[in-house]
BAMIKE-249240 format. One line per 3 residues: number of its first residue (from 0); for each residue x, y, z of C-alpha. Coordinates in steps of 0.05 Angstrom, whole numbers, plus 5000, padded with zeros to 4 digits. Layout:
NUM	X:Y:Z; ...
This chain:
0	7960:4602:8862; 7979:4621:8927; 7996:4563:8978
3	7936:4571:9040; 7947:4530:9101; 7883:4532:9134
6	7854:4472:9187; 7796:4442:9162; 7759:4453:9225
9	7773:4540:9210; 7750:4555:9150; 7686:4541:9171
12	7692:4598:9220; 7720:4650:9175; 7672:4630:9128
15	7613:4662:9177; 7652:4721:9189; 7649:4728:9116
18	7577:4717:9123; 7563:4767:9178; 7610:4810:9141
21	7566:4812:9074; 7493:4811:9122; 7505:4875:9155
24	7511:4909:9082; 7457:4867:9055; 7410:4877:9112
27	7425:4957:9113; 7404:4960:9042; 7334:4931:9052
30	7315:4965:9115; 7336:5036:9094; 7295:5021:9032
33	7241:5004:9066; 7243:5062:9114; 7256:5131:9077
36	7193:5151:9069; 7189:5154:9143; 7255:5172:9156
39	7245:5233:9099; 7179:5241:9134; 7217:5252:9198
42	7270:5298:9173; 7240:5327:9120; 7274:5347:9042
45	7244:5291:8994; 7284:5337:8934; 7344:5297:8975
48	7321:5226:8966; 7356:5197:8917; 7421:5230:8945
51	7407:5181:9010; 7422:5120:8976; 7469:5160:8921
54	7518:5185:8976; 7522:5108:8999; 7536:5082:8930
57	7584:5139:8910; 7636:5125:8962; 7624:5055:8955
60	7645:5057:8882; 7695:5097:8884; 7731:5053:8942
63	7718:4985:8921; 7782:4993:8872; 7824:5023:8918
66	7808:4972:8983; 7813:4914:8925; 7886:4942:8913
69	7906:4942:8986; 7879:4877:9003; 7938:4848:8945
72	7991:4900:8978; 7970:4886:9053; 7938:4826:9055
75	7852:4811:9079; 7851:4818:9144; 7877:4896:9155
78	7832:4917:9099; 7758:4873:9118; 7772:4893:9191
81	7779:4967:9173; 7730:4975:9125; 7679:4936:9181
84	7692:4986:9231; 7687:5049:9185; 7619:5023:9172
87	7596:5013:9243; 7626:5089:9252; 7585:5120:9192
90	7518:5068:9215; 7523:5099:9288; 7534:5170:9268
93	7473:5162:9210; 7420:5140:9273; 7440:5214:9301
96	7424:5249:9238; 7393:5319:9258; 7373:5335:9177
99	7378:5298:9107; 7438:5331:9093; 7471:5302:9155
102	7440:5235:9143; 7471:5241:9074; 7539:5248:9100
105	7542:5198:9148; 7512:5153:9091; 7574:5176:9054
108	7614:5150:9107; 7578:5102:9111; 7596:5075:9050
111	7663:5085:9043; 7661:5019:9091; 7623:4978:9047
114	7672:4990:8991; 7717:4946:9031; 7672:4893:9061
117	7648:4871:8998; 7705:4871:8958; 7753:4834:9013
120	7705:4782:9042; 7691:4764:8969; 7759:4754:8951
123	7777:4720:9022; 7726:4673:8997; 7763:4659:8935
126	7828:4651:8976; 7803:4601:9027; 7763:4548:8969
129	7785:4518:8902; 7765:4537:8841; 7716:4478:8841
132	7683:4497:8906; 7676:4571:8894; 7609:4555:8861
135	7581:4519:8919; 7616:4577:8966; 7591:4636:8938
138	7524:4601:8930; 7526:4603:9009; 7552:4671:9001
141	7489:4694:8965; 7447:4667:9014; 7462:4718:9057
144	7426:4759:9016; 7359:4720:9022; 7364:4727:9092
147	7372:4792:9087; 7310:4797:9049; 7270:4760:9089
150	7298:4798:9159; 7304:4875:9128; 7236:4891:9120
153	7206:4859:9178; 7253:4883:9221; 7245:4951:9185
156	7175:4947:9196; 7187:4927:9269; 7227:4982:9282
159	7192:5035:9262; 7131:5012:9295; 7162:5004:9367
162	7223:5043:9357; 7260:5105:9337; 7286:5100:9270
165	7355:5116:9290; 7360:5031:9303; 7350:5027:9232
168	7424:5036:9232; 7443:5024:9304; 7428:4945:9291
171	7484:4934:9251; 7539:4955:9308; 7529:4883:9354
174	7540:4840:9286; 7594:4886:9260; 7631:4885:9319
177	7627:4799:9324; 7655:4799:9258; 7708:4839:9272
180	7727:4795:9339; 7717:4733:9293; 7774:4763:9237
183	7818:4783:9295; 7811:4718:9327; 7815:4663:9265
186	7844:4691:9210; 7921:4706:9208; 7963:4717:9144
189	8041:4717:9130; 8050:4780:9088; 8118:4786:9046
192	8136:4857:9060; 8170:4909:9008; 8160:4970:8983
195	8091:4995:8947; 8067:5052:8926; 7996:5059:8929
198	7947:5104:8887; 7913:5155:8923; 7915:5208:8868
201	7889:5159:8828; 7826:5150:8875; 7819:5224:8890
204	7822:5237:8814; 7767:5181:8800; 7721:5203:8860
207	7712:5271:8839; 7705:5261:8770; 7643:5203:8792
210	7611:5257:8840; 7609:5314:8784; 7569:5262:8739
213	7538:5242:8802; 7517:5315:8814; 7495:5339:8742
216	7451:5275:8733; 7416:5281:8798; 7402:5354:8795
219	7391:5354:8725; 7322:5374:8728; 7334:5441:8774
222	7402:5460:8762; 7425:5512:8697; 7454:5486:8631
225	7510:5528:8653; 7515:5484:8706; 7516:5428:8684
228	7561:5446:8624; 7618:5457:8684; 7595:5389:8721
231	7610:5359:8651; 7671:5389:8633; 7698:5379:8702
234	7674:5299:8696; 7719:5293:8625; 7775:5331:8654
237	7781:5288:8716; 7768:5230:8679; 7824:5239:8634
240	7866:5256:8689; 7862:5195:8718; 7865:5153:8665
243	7932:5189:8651; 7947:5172:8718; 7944:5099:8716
246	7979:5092:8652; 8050:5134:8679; 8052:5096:8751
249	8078:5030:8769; 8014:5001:8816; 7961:5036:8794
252	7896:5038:8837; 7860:5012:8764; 7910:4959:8720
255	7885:4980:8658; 7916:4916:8618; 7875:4869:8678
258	7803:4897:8661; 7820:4906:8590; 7820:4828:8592
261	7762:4803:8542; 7721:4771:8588; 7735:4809:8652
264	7711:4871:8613; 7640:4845:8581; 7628:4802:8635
267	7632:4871:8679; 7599:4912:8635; 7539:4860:8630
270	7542:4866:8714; 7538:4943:8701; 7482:4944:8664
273	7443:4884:8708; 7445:4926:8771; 7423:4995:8735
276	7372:4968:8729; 7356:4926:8794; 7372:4985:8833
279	7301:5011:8813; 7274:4961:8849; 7310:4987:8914
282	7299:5058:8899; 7232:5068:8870; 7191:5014:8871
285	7173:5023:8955; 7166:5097:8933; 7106:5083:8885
288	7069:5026:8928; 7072:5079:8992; 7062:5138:8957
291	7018:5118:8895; 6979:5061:8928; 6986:5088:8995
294	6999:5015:9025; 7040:5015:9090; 7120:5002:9092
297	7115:4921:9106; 7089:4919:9044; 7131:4968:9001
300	7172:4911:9023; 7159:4856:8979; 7187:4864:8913
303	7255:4881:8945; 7247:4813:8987; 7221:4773:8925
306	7284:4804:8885; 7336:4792:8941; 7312:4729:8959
309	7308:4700:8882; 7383:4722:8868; 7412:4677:8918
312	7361:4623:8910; 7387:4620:8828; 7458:4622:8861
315	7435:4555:8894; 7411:4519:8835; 7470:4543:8793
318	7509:4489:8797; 7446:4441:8778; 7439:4489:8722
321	7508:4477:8693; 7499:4408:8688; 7442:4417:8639
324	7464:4481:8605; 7528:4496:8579; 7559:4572:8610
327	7553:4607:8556; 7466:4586:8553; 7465:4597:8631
330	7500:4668:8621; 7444:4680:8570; 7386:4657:8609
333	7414:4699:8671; 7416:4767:8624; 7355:4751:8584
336	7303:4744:8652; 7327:4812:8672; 7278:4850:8614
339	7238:4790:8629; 7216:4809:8698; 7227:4888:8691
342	7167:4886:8635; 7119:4870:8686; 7133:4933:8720
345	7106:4969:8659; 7037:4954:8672; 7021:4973:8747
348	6976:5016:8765; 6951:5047:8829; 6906:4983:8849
351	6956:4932:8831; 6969:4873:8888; 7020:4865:8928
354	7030:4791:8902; 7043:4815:8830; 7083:4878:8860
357	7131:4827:8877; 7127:4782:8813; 7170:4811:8758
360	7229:4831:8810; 7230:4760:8832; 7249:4737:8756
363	7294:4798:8750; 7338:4768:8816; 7339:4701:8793
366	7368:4724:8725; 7415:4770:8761; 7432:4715:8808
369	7450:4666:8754; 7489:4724:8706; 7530:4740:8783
372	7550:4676:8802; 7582:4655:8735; 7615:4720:8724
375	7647:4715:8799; 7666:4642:8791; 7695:4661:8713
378	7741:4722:8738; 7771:4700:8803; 7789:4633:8762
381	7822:4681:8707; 7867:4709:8757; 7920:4690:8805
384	7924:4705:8876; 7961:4770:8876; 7916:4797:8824
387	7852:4768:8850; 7825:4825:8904; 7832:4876:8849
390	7804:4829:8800; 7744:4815:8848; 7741:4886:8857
393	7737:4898:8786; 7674:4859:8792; 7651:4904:8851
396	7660:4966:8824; 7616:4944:8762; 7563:4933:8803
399	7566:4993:8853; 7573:5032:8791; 7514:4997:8763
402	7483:5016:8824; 7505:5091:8828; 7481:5106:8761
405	7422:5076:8756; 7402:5109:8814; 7424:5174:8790
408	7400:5169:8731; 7331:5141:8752; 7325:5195:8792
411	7349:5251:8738; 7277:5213:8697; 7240:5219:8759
414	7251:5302:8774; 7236:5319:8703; 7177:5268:8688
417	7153:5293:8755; 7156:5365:8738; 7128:5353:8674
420	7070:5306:8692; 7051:5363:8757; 7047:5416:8705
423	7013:5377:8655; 6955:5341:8695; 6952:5386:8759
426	6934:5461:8734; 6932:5486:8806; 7010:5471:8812
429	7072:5503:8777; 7140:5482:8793; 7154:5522:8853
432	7095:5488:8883; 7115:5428:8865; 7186:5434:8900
435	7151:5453:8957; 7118:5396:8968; 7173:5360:8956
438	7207:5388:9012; 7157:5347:9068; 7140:5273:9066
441	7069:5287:9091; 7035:5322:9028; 7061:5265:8981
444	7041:5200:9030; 6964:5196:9050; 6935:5244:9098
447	6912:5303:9060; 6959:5287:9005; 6946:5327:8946
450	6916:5283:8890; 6944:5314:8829; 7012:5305:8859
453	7002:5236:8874; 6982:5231:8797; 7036:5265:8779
456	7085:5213:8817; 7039:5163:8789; 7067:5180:8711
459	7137:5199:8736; 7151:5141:8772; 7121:5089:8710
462	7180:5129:8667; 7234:5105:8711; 7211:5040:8700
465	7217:5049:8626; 7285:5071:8641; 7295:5010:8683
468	7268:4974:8615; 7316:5006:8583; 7377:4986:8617
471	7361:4912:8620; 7355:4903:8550; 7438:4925:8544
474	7443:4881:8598; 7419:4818:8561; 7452:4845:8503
477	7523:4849:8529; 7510:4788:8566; 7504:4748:8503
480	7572:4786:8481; 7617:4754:8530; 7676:4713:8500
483	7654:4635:8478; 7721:4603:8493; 7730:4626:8563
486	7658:4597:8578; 7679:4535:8551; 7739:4527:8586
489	7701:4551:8647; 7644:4501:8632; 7695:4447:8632
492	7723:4468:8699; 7660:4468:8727; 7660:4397:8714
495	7721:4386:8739; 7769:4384:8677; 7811:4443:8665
498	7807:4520:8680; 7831:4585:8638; 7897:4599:8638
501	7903:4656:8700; 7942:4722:8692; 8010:4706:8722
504	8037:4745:8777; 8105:4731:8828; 8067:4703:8898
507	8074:4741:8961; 8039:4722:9016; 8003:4665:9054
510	7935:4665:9084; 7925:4622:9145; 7876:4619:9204
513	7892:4606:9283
C-alpha cells in the first residue's frame, strides 16, 4: 500500500471536501428529479425526457473509467479539481437552457464532471483511511446522500415556488467552488513522474459504441427497424473495437485482467443490476405521482427521499450488521430487499398515499445500501494503491451503467406501453396524437389534461415497474453469486484479522495534505 503522510488534524478537512464533493452530485440528482415536469413544462418536448437524465448518465459512464485511470497516472487532486469545475461549467450553462435539446447538452456536460467527482473522491477516501476504517468512512460518505435527500426536494420545491428554475442548477456553483478552494488548499501529493500513455481511443471507441445503444433503446418505440439495425451494428462494431483496443496497448483505459478478477466482476455486475433498477425510482416514479395522481412536486418527492435516505442509513448500521451476519448473509440480505421493496410498486394505483408511495423504495435503498458498502469496502481492499482509482472506478462505472440503462431501457417500456395503452383504451387518439401531446407538459399534468392519456400513462408507467421488477430479481441473483472465500477473508478483516491478498503493483506516488 502506498505510504500517506497526512496530520491527524487534515484529514478531517479533506474528508468534507470529499463530502461537498459527493453532495453537489447527490443533491443535483434529487432536485432535477423532482423538477422536470416543470422544467419540461417550461420548455416544452416531453418525447425528450428520459434523454435529460440519459445525457447526464451517458457521459458519466463513459468517463468514470477514463478519470479512474488518470487519477493512478496523475495523482487525486488534478483529476477531483477538474472534474468539480467541469461540473459547475455544464450546471451554469444548464440554468440558461433556451430548449430541451440545449438543456440536454449542457446535462451532457454536465456529466462528464461527475464522472470524475465520484470516482476520485471515492478513491481519495480509500487513500486517506485503512482498510479497517473504510467501513466507518464511507458510512459517513453515504450520508451525504441522506442529506441530499432530505435537502433536494425541499429545496426543489422551494425553488420553483419563489424562483426561476434556472437555480435548480445555479445552487451547486457556491459549494462547488468551496470544494475546489478546500482541495487546493489541504490536499498536496508527491507524484513520481514518467512516461504514460493514456487511452483516449479507447474512451472515444467505448463512448460511441454506449450512445448508439443509448440511442436505439430510447427511440425504440419511434425510430425504423432499419434504424435501429445500424444503431446495433454500429454498437457491436465499436464494441469490438475497443475491446481490441485494450487488449494491444500497454495502459489501457479498461485492464481487462483487473475486472476479470472473480469478485470484482460479480460484485459489479450485482451493482449493475441494483441501480437498473433503483434508477426507476428517480426517473419514473415522480412522473406517475404528478402526472397519474396529479399531486404537487413536494410530494413526487418522497419515494426518492425515503430511497436516498435508507441507502446511507443501512451504510450506518453496516458495520453492526457484520457483527451478527457473516458477508456473504449481509451481501444476500442487501440483494434480496431490492425485489423486496420494488414489489410494492406493483400495486399502486391512482389513489395510493403518499406514505406508502414512499414505502417499498425505502426497503429497496436499504438493500442497495447494504449490497454498496460491502462491495466498496471488498474491492478497494482487493487492490493496491496504484490500481485502486481504476478499481474504484470499476465500481463506478457499474453503477452509472446501471443507471444509464435502466433508464434507457425503462424508458424504451414506457414509449411503447404508452403507445400501446393510448391506442388501446383512448379511441379518440392514434399515435400522431399521442406524440403531440407529448410534445407539452400541460396536456399530460392537470389542467385540462386529457383523461385517456393520463390512463394511458397510468398502464405504461405500472410496466416500467415490472421492468424495474425485473431487473432486481438478477440483482439478488448475482448477488448471491459472488465468490465465498473472498467474503470470508473480507469478513475476517472486518474484524480485524486478515484481508485478501491485493493485486500487486510497483508504488508511485505519495498523498499528503498541507
Amino acid at each position: 500500500m502506498s505510504p500517506i503522510q497526512i496530520p491527524q488534524s487534515h484529514r478531517p478537512l479533506i474528508l468534507i471536501c470529499i463530502m461537498l464533493a459527493l453532495f453537489i452530485g447527490a443533491i443535483e440528482a434529487s432536485i432535477v428529479a423532482t423538477a422536470m415536469p416543470q422544467i419540461v413544462g417550461r420548455l416544452g418536448g416531453f418525447a425528450l425526457y428520459s434523454w435529460v437524465f440519459a445525457a447526464f448518465l451517458l457521459s458519466q459512464t463513459a468517463t468514470t473509467v477514463l478519470f479512474g485511470k488518470l487519477a493512478d497516472i496523475y495523482g487525486r487532486k488534478p483529476a477531483i479539481i477538474g472534474g468539480v469545475a467541469v461540473f459547475l461549467v455544464g450546471s451554469l450553462l444548464s440554468g440558461f437552457a433556451w430548449s430541451m435539446p440545449a438543456l440536454i447538452a449542457f446535462r451532457f456536460l454536465q456529466g462528464l464532471g461527475a464522472g470524475s467527482i465520484q470516482t476520485v473522491a471515492v478513491t481519495i477516501a480509500g487513500d486517506l483511511y485503512a482498510p479497517r476504517e473504510r467501513l466507518r468512512i464511507q458510512a459517513w460518505l453515504s450520508g451525504v446522500w441522506a442529506m441530499a435527500a432530505i435537502a433536494g426536494p425541499i429545496v426543489g420545491a422551494l425553488i420553483l415556488e419563489h424562483f426561476s428554475w434556472s437555480w435548480i442548477f445555479w445552487v451547486n456553483v457556491p459549494v462547488g467552488i468551496l470544494t475546489i478552494a478546500g482541495f487546493v488548499l489541504w490536499m498536496h501529493e508527491e507524484v513520481a513522474h514518467k512516461p504514460h500513455s493514456v487511452d483516449y481511443a479507447g474512451a472515444v471507441l467505448f463512448s460511441i459504441s454506449v450512445s448508439a445503444l443509448l440511442l436505439a433503446l430510447t427511440e425504440s418505440a419511434t425510430l425504423s427497424w432499419t434504424v435501429l439495425a445500424l444503431l446495433a451494428a454500429t454498437f457491436a462494431l465499436f464494441a469490438a473495437a475497443f475491446l481490441v483496443q485494450e487488449r494491444r496497448i500497454a495502459e489501457p483505459m479498461i485492464s481487462l485482467e483487473l475486472w476479470g478478477h472473480r469478485l470484482i466482476a460479480r460484485a459489479n455486475a450485482a451493482l449493475l443490476l441494483g441501480t437498473m433498477t433503483l434508477i426507476g425510482i428517480t426517473s419514473y416514479v415522480p412522473v406517475y405521482i404528478q402526472t397519474v395522481q396529479e399531486r404537487p412536486a413536494i410530494l413526487a418527492g418522497i419515494p426518492l427521499s425515503a430511497m436516498l435516505f435508507a441507502w446511507p442509513l443501512a451504510s450506518a448500521t453496516s458495520s453492526r450488521i457484520l457483527k451478527v451476519l457473516s458477508t456473504r448473509a449481509t451481501l444476500r440480505l442487501g440483494g434480496a430487499l431490492i425485489p423486496l421493496g420494488t414489489a410494492s410498486l406493483l400495486f399502486v394505483t391512482p389513489t395510493t398515499s403518499p406514505a406508502f408511495m414512499g414505502f417499498g423504495p425505502a426497503i429497496m435503498g436499504f438493500g442497495m445500501g447494504l449490497l454498496n458498502i460491502t462491495c466498496v469496502v471488498m474491492i478497494q481492499g482487493t487492490v493496491e494503491w496504484s490500481k485502486r482509482g481504476s478499481a474504484t472506478a470499476s465500481l463506478l462505472f457499474a453503477r452509472s451503467m446501471g443507471n444509464t440503462l435502466g433508464v434507457t431501457a425503462l424508458g424504451a417500456i414506457l414509449n411503447i406501453a404508452l403507445v400501446w395503452f393510448a391506442t388501446r383504451n383512448g379511441a379518440a387518439l392514434d399515435a400522431e396524437q399521442i406524440q403531440a401531446l407529448l410534445g407539452s407538459i400541460g396536456n399530460v399534468l392537470g389542467n385540462g389534461a386529457n383523461p385517456e392519456l393520463r390512463g394511458a400513462l397510468d398502464g405504461a408507467l405500472r410496466m416500467t415497474f415490472w421492468g424495474m421488477m425485473a431487473f432486481s430479481l438478477i440483482a439478488a441473483a448475482l448477488a448471491s453469486l459472488v465468490p465465498i472465500p473472498e467474503l470470508e477473508a473480507l469478513s475476517a478483516d472486518t474484524h480485524h484479522q486478515s484481508a485478501p491478498q491485493p493485486i500487486r503493483e510497483p508504488e508511485a506516488r505519495t498523498v499528503s495534505a498541507a
